[in-house]
PABA-404965 format. One line per 5 residues: number of its first residue (from 1); for each residue x, y, z of C-alpha. Coordinates in pm, whole numbers, padded with zeros to 5 digits. Each point is the difference from the previous one (the first is absolute). Example, Ala and Ser with C-alpha at 12.3 -4.5 7.8 and 13.67 -1.06 7.14 Angstrom:
1) 01230/-00450/00780 ~ 00137/00344/-00066
END
This chain:
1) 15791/16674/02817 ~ 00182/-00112/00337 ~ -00072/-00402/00078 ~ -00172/00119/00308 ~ -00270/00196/-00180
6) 00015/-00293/-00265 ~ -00057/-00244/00294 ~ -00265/00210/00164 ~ -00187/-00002/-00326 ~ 00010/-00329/-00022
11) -00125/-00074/00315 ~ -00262/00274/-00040 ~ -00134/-00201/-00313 ~ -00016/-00353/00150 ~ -00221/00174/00277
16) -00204/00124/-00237 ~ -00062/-00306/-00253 ~ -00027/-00213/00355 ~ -00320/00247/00084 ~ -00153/-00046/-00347
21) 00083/-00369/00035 ~ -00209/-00003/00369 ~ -00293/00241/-00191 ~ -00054/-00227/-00286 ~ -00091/-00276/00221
26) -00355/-00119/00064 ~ -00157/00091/00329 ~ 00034/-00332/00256 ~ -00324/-00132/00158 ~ 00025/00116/00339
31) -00105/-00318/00245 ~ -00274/00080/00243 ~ 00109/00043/00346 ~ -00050/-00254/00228 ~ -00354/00070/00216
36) 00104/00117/00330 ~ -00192/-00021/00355 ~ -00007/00011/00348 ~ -00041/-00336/00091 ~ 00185/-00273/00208
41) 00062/-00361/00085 ~ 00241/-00074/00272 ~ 00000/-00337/00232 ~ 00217/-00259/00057 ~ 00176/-00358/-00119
46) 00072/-00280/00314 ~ 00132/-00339/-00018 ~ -00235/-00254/-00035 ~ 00147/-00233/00217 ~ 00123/00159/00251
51) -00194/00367/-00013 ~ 00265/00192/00033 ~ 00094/00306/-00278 ~ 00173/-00042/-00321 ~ 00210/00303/-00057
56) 00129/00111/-00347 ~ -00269/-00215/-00175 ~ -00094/00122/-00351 ~ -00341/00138/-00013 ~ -00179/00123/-00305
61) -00341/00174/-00029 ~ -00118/00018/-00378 ~ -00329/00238/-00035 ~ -00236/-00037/-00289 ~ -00131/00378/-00049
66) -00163/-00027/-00314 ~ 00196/00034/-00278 ~ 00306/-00020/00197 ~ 00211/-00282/00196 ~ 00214/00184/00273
71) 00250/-00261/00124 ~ 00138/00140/00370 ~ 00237/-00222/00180 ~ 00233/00054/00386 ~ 00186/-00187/00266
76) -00169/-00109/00300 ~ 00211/00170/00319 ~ 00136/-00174/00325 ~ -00341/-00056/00119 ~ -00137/-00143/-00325
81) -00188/00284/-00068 ~ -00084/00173/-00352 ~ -00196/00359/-00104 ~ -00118/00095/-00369 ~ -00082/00327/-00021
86) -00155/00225/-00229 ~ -00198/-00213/-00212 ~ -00226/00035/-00267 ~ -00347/-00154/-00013 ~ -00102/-00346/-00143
91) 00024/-00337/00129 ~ 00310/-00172/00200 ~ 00212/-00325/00009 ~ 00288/-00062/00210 ~ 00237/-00225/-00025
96) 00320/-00068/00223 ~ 00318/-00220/-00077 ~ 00343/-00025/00189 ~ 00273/-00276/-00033 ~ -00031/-00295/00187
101) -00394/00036/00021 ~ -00325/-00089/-00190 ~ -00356/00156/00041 ~ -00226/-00289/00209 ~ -00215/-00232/-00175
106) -00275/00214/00122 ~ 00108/00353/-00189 ~ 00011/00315/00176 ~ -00396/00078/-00004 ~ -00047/00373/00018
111) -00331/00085/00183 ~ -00072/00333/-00275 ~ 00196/00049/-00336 ~ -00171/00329/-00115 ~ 00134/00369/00051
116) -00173/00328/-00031 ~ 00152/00304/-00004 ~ 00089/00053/00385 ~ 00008/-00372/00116 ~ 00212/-00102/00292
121) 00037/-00363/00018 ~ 00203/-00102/00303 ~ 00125/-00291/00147 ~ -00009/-00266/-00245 ~ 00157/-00333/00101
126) 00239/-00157/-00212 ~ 00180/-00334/00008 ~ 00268/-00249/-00162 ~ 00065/-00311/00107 ~ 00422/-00105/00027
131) 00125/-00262/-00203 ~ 00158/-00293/00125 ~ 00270/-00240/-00140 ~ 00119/-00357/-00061 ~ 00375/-00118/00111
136) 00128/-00373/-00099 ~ 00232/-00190/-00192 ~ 00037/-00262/-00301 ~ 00158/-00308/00076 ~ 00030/-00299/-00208
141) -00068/-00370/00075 ~ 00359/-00007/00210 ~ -00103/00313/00190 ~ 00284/00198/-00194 ~ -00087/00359/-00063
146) -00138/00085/-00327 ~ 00128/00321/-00229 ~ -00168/00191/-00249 ~ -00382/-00180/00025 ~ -00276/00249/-00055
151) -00205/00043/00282 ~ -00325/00153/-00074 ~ -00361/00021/00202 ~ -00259/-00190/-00147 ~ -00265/00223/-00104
156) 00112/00295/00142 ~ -00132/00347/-00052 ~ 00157/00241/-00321 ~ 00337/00108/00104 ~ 00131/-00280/00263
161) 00295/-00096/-00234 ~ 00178/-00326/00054 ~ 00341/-00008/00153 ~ 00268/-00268/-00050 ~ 00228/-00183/00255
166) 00321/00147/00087 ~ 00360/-00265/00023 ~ -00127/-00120/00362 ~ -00400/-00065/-00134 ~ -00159/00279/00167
171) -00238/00205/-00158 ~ -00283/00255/00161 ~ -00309/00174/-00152 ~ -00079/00308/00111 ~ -00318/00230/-00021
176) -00238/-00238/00082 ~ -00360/00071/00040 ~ -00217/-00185/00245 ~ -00099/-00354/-00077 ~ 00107/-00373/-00093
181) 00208/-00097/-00324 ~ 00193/-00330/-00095 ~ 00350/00069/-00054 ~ 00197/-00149/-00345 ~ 00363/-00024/-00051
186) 00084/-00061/-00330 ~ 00390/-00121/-00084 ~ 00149/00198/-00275 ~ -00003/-00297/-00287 ~ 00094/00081/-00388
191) -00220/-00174/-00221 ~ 00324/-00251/-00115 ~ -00033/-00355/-00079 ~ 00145/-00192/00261 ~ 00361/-00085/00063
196) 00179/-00336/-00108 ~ 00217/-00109/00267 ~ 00263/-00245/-00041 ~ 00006/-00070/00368 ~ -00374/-00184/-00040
201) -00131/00259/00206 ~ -00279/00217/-00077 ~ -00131/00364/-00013 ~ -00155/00128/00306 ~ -00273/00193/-00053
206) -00230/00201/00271 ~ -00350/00127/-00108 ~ -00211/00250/00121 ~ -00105/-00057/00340 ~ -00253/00146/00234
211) 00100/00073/00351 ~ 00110/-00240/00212 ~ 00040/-00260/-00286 ~ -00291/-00026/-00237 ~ -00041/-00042/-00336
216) -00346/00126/-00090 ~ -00173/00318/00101 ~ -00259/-00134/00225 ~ 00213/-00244/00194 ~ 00246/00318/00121
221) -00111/00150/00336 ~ -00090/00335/-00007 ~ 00210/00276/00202 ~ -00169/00245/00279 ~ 00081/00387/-00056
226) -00097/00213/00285 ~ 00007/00379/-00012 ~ 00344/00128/-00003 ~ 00102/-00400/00105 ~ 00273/-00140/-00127
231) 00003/-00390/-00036 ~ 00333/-00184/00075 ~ 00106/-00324/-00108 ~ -00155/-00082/-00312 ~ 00222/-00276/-00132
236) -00044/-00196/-00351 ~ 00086/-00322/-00053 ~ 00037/-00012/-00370 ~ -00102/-00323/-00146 ~ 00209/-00218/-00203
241) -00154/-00153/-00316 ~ 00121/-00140/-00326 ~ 00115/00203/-00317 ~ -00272/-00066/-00249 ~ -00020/00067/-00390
246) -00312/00096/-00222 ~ 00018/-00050/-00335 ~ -00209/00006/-00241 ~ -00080/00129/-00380 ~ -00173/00348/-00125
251) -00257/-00058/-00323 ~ -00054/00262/-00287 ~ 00227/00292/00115 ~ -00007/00253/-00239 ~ 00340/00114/-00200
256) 00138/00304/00185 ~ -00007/00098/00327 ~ 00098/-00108/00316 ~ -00164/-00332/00166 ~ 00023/00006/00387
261) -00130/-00330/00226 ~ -00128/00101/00352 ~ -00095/-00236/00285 ~ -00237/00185/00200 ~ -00030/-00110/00385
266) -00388/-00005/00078 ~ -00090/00151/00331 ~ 00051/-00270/00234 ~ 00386/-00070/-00127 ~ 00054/00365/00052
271) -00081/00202/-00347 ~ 00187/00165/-00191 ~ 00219/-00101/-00289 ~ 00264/-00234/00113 ~ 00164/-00095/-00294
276) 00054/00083/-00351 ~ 00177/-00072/-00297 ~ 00022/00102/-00376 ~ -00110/-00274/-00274 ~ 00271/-00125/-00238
281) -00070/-00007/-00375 ~ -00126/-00372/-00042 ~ -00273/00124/00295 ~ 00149/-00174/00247 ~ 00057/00147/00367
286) 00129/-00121/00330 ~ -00033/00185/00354 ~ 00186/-00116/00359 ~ 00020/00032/00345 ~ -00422/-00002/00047
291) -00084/-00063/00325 ~ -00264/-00212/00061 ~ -00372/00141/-00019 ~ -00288/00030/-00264 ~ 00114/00217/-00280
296) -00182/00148/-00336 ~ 00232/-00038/-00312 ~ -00038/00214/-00268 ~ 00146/00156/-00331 ~ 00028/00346/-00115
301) 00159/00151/-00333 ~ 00035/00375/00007 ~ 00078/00161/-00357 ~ 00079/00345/-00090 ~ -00224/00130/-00338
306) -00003/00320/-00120 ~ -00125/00283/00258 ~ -00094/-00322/00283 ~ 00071/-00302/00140 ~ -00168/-00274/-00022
311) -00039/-00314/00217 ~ -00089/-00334/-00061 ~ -00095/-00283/00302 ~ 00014/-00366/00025 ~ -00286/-00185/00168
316) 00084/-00036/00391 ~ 00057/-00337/00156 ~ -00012/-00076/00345 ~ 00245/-00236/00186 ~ 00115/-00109/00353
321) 00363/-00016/00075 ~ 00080/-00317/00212 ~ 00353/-00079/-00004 ~ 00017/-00140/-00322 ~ 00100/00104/-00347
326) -00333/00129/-00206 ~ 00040/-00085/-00381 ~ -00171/00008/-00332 ~ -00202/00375/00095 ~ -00159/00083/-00339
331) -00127/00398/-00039 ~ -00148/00096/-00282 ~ -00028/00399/-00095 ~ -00324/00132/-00099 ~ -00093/00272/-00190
336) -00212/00247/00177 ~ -00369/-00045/-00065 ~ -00355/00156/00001 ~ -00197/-00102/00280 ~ -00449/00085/-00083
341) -00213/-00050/00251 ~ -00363/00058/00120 ~ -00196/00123/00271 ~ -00216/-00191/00213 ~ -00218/00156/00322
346) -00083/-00197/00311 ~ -00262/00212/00096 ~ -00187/00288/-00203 ~ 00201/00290/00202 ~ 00325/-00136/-00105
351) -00178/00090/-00393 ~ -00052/00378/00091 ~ 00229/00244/-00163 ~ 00088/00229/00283 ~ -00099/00317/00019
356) 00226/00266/-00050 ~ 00152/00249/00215 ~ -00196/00338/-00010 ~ 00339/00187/-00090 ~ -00021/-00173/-00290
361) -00339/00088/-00158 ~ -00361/-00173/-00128 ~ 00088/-00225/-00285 ~ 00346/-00151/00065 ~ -00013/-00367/00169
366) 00298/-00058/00226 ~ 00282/-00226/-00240 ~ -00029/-00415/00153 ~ 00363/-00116/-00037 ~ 00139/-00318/00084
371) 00353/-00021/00112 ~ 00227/-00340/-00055 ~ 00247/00008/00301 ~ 00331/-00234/00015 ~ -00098/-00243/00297
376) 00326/-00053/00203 ~ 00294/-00004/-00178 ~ 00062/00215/-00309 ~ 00260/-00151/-00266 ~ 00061/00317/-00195
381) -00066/00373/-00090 ~ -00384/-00074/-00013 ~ -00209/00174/00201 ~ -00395/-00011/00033 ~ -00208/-00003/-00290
386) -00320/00223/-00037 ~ -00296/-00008/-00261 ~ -00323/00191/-00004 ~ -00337/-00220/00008 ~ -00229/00064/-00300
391) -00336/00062/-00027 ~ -00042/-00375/-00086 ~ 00159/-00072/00336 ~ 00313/-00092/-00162 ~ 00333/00069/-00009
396) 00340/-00147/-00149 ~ 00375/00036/00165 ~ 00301/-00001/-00257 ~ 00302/-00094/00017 ~ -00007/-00201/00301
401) 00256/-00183/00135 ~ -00007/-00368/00136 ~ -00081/-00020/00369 ~ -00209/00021/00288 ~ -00268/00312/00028
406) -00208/00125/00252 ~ -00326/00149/-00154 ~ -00063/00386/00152 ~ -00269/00193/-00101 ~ -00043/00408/00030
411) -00331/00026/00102 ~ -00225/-00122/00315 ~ -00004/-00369/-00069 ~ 00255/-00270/00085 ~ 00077/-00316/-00233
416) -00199/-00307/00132 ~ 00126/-00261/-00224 ~ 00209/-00042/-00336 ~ -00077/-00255/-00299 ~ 00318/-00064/-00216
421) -00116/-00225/-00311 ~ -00195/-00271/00171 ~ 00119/00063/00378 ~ -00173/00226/00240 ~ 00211/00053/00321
426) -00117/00236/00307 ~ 00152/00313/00104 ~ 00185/00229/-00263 ~ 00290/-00187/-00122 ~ 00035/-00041/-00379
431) 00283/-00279/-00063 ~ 00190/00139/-00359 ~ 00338/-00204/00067 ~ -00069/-00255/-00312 ~ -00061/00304/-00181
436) -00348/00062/-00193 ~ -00296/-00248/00201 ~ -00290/00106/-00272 ~ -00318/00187/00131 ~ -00007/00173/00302
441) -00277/00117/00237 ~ 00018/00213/00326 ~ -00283/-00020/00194 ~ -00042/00281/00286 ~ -00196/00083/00226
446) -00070/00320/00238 ~ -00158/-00159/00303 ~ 00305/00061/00232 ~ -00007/-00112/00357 ~ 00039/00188/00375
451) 00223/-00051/00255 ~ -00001/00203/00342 ~ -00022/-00046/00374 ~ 00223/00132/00267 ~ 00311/-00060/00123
456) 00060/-00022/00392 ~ 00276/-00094/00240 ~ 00064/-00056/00396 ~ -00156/00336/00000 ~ -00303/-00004/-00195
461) -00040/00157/-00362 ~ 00343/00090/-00130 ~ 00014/00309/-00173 ~ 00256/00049/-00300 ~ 00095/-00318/-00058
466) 00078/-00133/-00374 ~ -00197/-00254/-00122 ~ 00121/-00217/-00318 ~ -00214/-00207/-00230 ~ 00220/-00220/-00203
471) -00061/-00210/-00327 ~ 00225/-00182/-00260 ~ -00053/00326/-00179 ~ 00163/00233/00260 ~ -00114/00155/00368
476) -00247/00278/00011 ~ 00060/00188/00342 ~ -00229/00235/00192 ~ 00069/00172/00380 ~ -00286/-00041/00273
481) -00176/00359/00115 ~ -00045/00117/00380 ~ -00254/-00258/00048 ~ 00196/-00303/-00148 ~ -00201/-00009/-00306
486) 00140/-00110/-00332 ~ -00131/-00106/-00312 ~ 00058/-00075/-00366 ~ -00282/00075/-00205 ~ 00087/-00151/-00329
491) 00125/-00373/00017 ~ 00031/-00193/-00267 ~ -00159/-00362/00077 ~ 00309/-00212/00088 ~ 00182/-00188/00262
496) 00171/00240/00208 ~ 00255/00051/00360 ~ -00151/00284/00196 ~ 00238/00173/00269 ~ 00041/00250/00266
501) 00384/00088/00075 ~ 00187/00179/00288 ~ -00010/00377/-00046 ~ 00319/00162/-00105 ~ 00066/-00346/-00215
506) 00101/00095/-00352 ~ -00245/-00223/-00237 ~ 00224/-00193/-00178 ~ -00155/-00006/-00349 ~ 00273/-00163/-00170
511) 00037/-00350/00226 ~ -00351/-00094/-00178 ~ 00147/-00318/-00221 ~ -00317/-00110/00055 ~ -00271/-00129/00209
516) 00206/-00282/00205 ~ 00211/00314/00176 ~ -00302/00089/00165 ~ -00133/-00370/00110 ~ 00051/00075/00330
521) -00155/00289/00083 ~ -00327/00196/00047 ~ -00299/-00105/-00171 ~ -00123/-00202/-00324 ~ -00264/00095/-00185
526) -00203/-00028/-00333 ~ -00164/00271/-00152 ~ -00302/-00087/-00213 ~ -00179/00267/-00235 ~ -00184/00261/00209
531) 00060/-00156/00361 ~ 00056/00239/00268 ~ 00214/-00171/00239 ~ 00091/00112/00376 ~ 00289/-00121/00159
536) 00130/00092/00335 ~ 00374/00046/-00004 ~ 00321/-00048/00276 ~ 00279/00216/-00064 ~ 00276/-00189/-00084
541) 00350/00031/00106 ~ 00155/00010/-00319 ~ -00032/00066/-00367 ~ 00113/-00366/-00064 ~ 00107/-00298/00182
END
């Protein structure tokens, strides 16, 4: 045989072993096709400061035509206008996004959200608001230029990353939404002990400080964003302060592992971890360079065991940095513990087992949970704990770590008080930082509170506007309808700041520290169980001052 025909062969087999190969395969479930229709959304996206359109801005329209999710997505054109066509029934959102914009405070409100078969919605309006910046430089006491400090925006929104200071001390932050912020520069300092000169001089040190030249969070002046605005000028006076040690000694580490001391800024010195440092075999430690504030100091030991890790933490211990060296700091690890604890009702609602959700049948009660939440600062890899209540009205957490709790339960009640061995405190803080405090009760109650009214300005009621209702456990935030109404229907009782702010302000959710940021504005109120309070509101200018 020639080696053509032998390579022809060949070739002729592989086809053929290739085909039973592609036969002997299982059929493949075929996906369904995607519904199809004749229905459209078109409209278009302005700038909300200026009105004007916002060409090449990303808009996606995702349809929910049950079972499916059909994600469509285009380009506005010169003229800010977009078209969907051909889509399937089912209900609507839109949402729009393009670089150096965000969406208002308000939301785009869309006046229908449903589409049948042959709908043709038209001329939907569509806006984003431009994003400012913030210009300035870091200086030091002499007025020379600073390098390398972090500048950063306090409590500004997810993804406005700081910058640092270039060789002449200028730095800029860019993509700015709307509103006011305190600016931080923060000198690049390694966590050294300090230098021994033999010229009798000593170490400089700058801390953190708070534009123009503070040292605390609520004595720095807050910056003005505009829309697309950029503010010039901005210049930090760091703030010279002494080179101070803490020392101290760790108690009962456990063999193995890896002990780590961190001194935890609280809110008003800035948050954050500032400093850390690991502990040396006798238990001893030693961290720099803090500048001065109130700080929590705690311990953790983190071990690897077979298949996890476990960790281990000290009990925390508050200090205030002054300007002097802070000695003698005794932590002692704990193990983690079992917290029981007992149910108590304020009223006989709060006792009522609620009723379930029809989906879910006669004969099976909705589960009551209670969640332990990390209140503030979190030391480690612990995150909330969660137990189911008993039919006794009990329930026990385990393995609980040493700190401070906020009390959440799952169900329609809120926590009106909580007795830890023989002290009964108000509100929903349980206080684990000594570790185990003996019997516990939770008393709740499901008489919630009101709050509404209507917010106006020069005009009269102010339609759209976001209202905020803040507490020292977080803001709750609602938008006033065509007529200026608002209201929150379930209020906790409590002490609360109640706010209207400019539309097309971003809320700025994460500059609640807590209730002191707000002492200046809008109104104070107290909610007591079942009131139904009315309060007029004036739109305010800002989201903070």
């Amino acid at each position: 045989m020639s080696s053509r025909n032998s390579n022809g062969l060949a070739r002729a087999l592989m086809v053929i072993l290739a085909a039973g190969t592609v036969a002997a395969q299982p059929p493949q479930p075929q996906q369904p096709a995607p519904p199809v229709g004749n229905a459209s959304v078109s409209g278009s996206v302005t700038n909300f400061a200026t009105s004007a359109p916002v060409p090449r801005a990303h808009v996606a329209l995702v349809v929910f035509s049950n079972p499916s999710v059909q994600t469509y997505s285009t380009l506005t054109d010169a003229e800010g206008k977009f078209t969907f066509n051909g889509l399937p029934p089912g209900r609507f959102n839109l949402n729009v996004d393009r670089v150096g914009f965000v969406v208002p405070a308000t939301g785009n409100r869309l006046p229908n959200t449903q589409l049948r078969p042959d709908s043709k919605i038209e001329d939907l309006k569509l806006s984003l608001t431009p994003t400012g910046a913030i210009s300035g430089r870091v200086l030091n006491t002499d007025g020379a230029a600073v390098q390398s400090a972090i500048v950063s925006l306090d409590g500004a929104p997810f993804g406005i990353n700081p910058t640092t200071s270039d060789e002449k001390g200028q730095f800029r932050i860019s993509g700015v939404p709307p509103g006011r912020y305190r600016v931080a520069a923060n000198p690049a300092i390694m966590p050294f002990p300090p230098e021994i000169r033999t010229d009798g001089t000593r170490e400089v040190h700058y801390a953190r400080t708070y534009y123009p030249d503070a040292l605390t969070v609520k004595a720095g002046q807050r910056v003005e964003v505009g829309a697309g605005a950029e503010v010039m000028g901005i210049d930090i006076r760091l703030v010279r302060t002494p080179v101070v040690t803490l020392s101290g000694r760790v108690m009962d580490v456990p063999a193995g592992g890896k002990t780590v001391v961190r001194a935890i800024a609280s809110a008003a010195t800035g948050g954050g971890v500032q400093m850390a440092n690991n502990v040396r075999p006798d238990g001893s430690f030693q961290i720099w360079q803090l500048d001065p504030g109130k700080y929590t100091v705690v311990a953790t030991n983190t071990t690897q065991g077979p298949g996890a890790q476990h960790s281990l933490q000290s009990t925390p211990v508050d200090i205030e940095i002054a300007g002097v060296d802070i000695e003698h700091i005794e932590l002692r690890m704990i193990q983690p513990f079992d917290v029981s604890a007992q149910l108590g009702f304020d009223d006989a609602k709060a006792r009522e087992v609620p009723a379930p959700p029809t989906r879910q049948g006669p004969g099976q009660p909705v589960a009551r949970r209670i969640m332990l939440r990390p209140d503030g600062q979190t030391f480690g890899n612990f995150g909330p704990a969660i137990s189911e209540i008993g039919a006794d009205d009990s329930f026990t957490m385990t393995q609980v770590q040493p700190g401070r709790y906020r009390v959440t339960p799952t169900w329609g009640v809120y926590v009106k008080s909580v007795t830890a061995g023989p002290t009964e405190t108000d509100g929903d803080i349980l206080d684990l930082r000594n570790g185990p405090v003996g019997a516990v009760k939770i008393t709740v109650g499901s008489l919630f509170g009101e709050v509404s009214g209507v917010v106006s300005d020069s005009n009269g009621p102010a339609a759209a506007v976001p209202v905020m209702l803040i507490s020292d456990r977080g803001p709750m935030a609602v938008v006033s309808g065509l007529d200026g109404a608002y209201k929150f229907p379930a209020v906790a009782p409590g002490k609360y700041k109640l706010a209207a702010m400019e539309n097309g302000v971003p809320f700025q959710f994460q500059a609640v520290r807590d209730m002191e940021d707000y002492a200046d504005i809008g109104e104070s109120i107290e909610v007591h169980p079942g009131d139904k309070l009315t309060v007029a509101l004036k739109k305010q200018t800002s989201a903070v001052k």
